[in-house]
PDBQT receptor file of N, H, CA, C and O in Angstrom, charges set to zero:
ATOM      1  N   UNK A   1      -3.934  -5.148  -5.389  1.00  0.00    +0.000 N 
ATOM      2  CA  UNK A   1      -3.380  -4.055  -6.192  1.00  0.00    +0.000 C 
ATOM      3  C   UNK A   1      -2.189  -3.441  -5.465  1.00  0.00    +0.000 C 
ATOM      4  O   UNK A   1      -2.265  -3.103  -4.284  1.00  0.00    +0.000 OA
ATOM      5  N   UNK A   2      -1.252  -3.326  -6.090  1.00  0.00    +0.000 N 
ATOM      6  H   UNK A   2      -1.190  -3.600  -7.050  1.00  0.00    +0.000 HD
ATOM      7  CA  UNK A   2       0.294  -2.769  -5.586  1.00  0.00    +0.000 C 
ATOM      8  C   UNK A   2       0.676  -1.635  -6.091  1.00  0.00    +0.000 C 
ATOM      9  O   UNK A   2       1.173  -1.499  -7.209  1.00  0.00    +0.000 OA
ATOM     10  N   UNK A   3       0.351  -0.311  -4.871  1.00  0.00    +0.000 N 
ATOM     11  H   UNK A   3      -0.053  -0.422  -3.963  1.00  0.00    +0.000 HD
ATOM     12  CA  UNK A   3       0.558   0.778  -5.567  1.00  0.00    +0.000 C 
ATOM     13  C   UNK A   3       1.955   1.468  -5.923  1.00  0.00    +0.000 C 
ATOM     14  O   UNK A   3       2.056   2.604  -6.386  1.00  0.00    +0.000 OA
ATOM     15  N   UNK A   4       3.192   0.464  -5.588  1.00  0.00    +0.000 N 
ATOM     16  H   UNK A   4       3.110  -0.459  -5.212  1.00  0.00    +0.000 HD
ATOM     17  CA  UNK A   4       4.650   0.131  -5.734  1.00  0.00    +0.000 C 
ATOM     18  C   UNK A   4       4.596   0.062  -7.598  1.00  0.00    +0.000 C 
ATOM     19  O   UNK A   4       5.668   0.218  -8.182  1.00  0.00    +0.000 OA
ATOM     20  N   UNK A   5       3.642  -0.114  -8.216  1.00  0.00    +0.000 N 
ATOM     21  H   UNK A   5       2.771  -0.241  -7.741  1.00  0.00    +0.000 HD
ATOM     22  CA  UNK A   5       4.617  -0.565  -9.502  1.00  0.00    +0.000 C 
ATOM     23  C   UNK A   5       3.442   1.015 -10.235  1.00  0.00    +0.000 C 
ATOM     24  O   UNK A   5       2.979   1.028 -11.376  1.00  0.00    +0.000 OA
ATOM     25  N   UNK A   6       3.261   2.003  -9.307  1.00  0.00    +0.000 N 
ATOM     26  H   UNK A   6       3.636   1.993  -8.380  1.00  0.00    +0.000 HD
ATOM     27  CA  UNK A   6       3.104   3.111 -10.144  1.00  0.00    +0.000 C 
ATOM     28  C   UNK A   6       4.200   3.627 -10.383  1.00  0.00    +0.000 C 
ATOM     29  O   UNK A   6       5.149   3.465  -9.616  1.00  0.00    +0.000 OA
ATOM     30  N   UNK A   7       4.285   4.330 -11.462  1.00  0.00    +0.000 N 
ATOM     31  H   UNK A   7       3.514   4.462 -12.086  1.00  0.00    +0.000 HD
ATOM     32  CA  UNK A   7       5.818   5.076 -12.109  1.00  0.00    +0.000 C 
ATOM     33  C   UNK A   7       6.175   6.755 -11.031  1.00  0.00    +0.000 C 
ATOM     34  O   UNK A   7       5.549   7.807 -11.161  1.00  0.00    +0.000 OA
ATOM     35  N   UNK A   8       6.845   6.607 -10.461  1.00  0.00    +0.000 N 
ATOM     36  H   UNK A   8       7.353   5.753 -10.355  1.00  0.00    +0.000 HD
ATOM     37  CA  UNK A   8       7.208   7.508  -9.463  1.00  0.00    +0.000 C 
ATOM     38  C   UNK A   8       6.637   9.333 -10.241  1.00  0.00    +0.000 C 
ATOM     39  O   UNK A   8       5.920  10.255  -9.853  1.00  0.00    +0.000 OA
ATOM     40  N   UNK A   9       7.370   9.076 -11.321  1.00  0.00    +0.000 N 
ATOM     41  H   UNK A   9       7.953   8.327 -11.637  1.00  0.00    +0.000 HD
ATOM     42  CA  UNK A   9       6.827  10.686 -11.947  1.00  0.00    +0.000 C 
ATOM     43  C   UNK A   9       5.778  10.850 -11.929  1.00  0.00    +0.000 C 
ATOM     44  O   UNK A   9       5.486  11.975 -11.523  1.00  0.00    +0.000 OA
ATOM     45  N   UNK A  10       4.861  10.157 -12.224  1.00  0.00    +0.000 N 
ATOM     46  H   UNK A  10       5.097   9.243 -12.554  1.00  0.00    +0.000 HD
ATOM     47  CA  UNK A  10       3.331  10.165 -12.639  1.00  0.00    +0.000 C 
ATOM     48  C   UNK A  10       2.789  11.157 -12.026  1.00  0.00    +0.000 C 
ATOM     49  O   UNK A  10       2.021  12.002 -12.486  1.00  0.00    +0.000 OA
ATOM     50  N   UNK A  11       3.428  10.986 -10.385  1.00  0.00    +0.000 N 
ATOM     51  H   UNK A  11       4.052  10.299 -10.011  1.00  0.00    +0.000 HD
ATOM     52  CA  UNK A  11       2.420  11.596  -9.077  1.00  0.00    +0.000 C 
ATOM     53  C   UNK A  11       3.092  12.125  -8.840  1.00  0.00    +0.000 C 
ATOM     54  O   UNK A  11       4.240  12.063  -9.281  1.00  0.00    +0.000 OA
ATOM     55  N   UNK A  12       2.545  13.111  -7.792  1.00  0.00    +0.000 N 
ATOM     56  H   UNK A  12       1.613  13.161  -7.433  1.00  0.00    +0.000 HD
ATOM     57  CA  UNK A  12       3.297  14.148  -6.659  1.00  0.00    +0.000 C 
ATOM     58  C   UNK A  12       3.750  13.298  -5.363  1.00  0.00    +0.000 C 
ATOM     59  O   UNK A  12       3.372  12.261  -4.817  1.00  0.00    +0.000 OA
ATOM     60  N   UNK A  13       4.609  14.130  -5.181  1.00  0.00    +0.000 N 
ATOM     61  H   UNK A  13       4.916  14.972  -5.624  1.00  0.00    +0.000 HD
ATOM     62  CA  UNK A  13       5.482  13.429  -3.781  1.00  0.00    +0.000 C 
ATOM     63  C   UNK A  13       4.578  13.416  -2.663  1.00  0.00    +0.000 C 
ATOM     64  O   UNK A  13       4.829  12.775  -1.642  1.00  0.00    +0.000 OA
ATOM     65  N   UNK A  14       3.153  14.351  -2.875  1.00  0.00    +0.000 N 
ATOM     66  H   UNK A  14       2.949  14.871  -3.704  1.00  0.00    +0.000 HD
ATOM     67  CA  UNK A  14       2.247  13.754  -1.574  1.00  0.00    +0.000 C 
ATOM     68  C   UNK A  14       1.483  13.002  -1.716  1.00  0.00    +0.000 C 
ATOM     69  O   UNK A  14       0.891  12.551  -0.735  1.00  0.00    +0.000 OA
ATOM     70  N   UNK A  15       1.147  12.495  -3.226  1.00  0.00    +0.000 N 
ATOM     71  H   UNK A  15       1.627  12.861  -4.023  1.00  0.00    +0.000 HD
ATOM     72  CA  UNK A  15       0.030  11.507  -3.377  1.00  0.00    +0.000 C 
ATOM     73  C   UNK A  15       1.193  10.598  -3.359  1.00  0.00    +0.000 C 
ATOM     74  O   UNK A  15       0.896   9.835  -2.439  1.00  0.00    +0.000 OA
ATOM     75  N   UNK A  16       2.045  10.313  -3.702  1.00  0.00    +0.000 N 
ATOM     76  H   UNK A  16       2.286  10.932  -4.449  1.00  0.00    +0.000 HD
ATOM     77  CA  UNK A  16       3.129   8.976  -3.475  1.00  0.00    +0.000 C 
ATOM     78  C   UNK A  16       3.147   8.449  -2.396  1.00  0.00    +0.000 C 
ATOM     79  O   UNK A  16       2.958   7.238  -2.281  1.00  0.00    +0.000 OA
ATOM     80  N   UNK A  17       3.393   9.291  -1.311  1.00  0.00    +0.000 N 
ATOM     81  H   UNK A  17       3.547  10.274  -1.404  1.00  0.00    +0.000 HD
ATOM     82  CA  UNK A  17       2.957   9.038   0.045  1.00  0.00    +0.000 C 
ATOM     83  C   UNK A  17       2.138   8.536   0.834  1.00  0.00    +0.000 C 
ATOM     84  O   UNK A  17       2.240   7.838   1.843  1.00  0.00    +0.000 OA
ATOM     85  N   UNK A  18       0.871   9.196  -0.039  1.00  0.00    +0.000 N 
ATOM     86  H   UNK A  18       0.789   9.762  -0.858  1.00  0.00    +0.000 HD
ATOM     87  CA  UNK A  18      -0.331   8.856   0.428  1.00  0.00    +0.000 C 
ATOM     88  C   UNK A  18      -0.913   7.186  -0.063  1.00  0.00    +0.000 C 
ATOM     89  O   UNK A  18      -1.663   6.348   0.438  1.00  0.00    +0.000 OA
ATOM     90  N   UNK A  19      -0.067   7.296  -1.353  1.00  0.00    +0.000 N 
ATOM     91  H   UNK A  19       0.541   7.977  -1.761  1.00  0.00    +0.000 HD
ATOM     92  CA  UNK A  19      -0.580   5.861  -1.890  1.00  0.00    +0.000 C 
ATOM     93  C   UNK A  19       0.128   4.498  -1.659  1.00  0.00    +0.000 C 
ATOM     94  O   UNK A  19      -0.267   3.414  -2.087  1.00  0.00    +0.000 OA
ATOM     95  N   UNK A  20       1.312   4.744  -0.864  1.00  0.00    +0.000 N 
ATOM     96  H   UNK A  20       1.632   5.625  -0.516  1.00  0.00    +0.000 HD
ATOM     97  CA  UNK A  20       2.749   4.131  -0.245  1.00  0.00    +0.000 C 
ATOM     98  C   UNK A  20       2.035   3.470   0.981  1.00  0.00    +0.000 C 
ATOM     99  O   UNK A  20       1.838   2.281   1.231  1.00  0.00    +0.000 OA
ATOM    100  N   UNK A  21       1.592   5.016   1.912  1.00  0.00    +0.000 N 
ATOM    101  H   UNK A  21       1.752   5.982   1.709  1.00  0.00    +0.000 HD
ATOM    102  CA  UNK A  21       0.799   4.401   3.367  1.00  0.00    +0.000 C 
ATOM    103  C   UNK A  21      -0.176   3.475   2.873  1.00  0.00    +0.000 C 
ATOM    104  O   UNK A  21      -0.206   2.403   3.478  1.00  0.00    +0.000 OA
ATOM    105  N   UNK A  22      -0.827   3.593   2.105  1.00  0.00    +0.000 N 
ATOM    106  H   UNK A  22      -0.802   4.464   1.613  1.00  0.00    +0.000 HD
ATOM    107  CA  UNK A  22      -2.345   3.015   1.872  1.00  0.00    +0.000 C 
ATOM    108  C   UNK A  22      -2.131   1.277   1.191  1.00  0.00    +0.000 C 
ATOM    109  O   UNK A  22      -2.832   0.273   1.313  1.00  0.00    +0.000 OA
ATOM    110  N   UNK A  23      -0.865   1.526   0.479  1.00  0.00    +0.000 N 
ATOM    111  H   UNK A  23      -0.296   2.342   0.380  1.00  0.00    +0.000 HD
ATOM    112  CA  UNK A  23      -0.381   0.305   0.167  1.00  0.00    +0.000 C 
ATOM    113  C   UNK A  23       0.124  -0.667   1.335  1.00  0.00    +0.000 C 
ATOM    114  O   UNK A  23      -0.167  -1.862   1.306  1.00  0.00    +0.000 OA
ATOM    115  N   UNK A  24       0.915  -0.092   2.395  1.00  0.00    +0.000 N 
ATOM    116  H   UNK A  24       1.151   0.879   2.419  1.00  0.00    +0.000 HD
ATOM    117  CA  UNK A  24       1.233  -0.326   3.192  1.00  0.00    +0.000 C 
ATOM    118  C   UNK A  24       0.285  -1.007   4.747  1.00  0.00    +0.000 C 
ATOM    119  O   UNK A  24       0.497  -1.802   5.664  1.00  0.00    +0.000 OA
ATOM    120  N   UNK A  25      -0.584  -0.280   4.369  1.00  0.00    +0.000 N 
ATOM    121  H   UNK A  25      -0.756   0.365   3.624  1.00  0.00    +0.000 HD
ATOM    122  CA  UNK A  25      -1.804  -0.549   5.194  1.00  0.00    +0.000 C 
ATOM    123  C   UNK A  25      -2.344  -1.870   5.002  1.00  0.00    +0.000 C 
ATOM    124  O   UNK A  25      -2.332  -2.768   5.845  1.00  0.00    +0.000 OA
ATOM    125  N   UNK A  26      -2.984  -1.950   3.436  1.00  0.00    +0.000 N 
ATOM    126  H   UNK A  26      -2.994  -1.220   2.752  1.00  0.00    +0.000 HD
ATOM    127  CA  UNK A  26      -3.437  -2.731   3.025  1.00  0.00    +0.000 C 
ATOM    128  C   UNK A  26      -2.652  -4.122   3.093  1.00  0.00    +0.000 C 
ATOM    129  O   UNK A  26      -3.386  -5.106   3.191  1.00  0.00    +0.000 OA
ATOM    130  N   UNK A  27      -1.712  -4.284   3.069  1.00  0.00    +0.000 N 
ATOM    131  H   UNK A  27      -1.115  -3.486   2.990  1.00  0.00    +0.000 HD
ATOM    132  CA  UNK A  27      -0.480  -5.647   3.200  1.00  0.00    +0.000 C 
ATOM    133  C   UNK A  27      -0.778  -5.561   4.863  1.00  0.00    +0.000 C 
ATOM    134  O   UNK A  27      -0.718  -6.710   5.301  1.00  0.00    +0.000 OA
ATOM    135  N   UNK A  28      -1.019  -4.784   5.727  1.00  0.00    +0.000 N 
ATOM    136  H   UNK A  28      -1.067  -3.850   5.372  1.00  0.00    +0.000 HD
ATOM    137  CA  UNK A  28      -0.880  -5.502   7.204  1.00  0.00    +0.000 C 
ATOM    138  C   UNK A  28      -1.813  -5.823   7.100  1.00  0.00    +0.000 C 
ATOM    139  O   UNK A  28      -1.796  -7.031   7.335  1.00  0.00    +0.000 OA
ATOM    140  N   UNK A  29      -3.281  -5.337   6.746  1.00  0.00    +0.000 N 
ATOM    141  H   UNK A  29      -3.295  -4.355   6.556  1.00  0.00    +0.000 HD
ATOM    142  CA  UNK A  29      -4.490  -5.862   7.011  1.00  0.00    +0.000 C 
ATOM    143  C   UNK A  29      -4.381  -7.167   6.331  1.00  0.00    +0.000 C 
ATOM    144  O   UNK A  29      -5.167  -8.052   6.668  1.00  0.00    +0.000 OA
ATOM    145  N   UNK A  30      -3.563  -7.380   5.477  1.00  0.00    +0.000 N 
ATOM    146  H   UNK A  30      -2.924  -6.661   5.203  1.00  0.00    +0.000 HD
ATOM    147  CA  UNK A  30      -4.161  -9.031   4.597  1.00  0.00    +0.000 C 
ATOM    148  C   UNK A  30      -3.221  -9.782   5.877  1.00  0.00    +0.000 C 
ATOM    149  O   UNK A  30      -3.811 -10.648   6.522  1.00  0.00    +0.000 OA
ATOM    150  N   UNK A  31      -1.688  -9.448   6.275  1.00  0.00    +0.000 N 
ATOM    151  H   UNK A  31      -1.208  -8.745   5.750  1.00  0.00    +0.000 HD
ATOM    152  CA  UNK A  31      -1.266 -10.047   7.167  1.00  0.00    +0.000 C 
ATOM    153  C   UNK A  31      -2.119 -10.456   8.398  1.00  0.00    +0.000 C 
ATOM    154  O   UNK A  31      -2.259 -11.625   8.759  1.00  0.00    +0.000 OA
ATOM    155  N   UNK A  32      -2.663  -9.406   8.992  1.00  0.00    +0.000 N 
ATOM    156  H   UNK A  32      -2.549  -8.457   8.699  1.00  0.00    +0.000 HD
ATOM    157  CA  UNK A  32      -3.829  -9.525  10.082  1.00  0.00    +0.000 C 
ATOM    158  C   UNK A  32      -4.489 -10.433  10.115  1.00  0.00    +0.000 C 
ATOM    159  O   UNK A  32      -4.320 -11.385  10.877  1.00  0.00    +0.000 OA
ATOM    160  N   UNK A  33      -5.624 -10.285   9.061  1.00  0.00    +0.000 N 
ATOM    161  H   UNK A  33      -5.760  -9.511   8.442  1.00  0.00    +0.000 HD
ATOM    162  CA  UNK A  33      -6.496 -11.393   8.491  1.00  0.00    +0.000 C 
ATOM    163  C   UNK A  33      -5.779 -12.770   8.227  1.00  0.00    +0.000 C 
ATOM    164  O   UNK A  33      -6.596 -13.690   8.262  1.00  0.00    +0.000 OA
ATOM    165  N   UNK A  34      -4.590 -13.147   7.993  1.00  0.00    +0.000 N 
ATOM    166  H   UNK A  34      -3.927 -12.399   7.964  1.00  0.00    +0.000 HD
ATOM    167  CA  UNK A  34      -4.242 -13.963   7.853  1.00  0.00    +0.000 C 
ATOM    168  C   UNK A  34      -3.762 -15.003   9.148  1.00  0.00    +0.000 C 
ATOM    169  O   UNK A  34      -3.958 -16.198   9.367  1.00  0.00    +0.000 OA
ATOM    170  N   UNK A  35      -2.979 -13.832   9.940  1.00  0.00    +0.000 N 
ATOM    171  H   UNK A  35      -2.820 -12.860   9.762  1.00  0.00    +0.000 HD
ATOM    172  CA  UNK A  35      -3.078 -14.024  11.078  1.00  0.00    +0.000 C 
ATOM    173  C   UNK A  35      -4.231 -14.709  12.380  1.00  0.00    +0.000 C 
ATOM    174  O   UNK A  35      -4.159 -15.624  13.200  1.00  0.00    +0.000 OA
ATOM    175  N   UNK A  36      -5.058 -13.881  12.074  1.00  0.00    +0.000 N 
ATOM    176  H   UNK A  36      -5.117 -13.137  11.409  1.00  0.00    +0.000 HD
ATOM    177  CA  UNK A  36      -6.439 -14.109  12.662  1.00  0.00    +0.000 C 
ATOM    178  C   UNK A  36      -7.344 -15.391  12.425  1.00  0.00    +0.000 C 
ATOM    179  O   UNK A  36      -8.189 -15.770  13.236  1.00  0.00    +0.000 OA
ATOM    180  N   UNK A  37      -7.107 -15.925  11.388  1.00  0.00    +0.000 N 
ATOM    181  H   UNK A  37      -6.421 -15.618  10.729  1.00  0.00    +0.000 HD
ATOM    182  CA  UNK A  37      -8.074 -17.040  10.557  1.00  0.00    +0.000 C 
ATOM    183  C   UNK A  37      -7.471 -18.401  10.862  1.00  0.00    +0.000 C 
ATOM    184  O   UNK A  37      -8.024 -19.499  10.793  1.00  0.00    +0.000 OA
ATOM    185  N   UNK A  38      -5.876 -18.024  11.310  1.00  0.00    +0.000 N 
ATOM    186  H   UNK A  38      -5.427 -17.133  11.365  1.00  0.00    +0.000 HD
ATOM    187  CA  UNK A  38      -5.058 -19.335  11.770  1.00  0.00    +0.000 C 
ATOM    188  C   UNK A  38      -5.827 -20.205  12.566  1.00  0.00    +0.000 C 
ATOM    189  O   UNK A  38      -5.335 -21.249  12.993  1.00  0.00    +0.000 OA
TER     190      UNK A  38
């Protein structure tokens, strides 16, 4: 789930944030894991 294709208005500029990091998070951890399993 890609929290990039929520519509910027929808939310507040701190849940945007919050859902940006969390998106962000989530893509290193799959990198990690991907990493790791090599």
């Amino acid at each position: 789930m890609s929290f990039k294709k929520i519509p910027y208005k929808l939310i507040s500029d701190e849940n945007y944030e919050l859902l940006n990091g969390a998106g962000v998070l989530e893509e290193g951890m799959k990198m990690l894991k991907m990493e790791t399993s090599k």
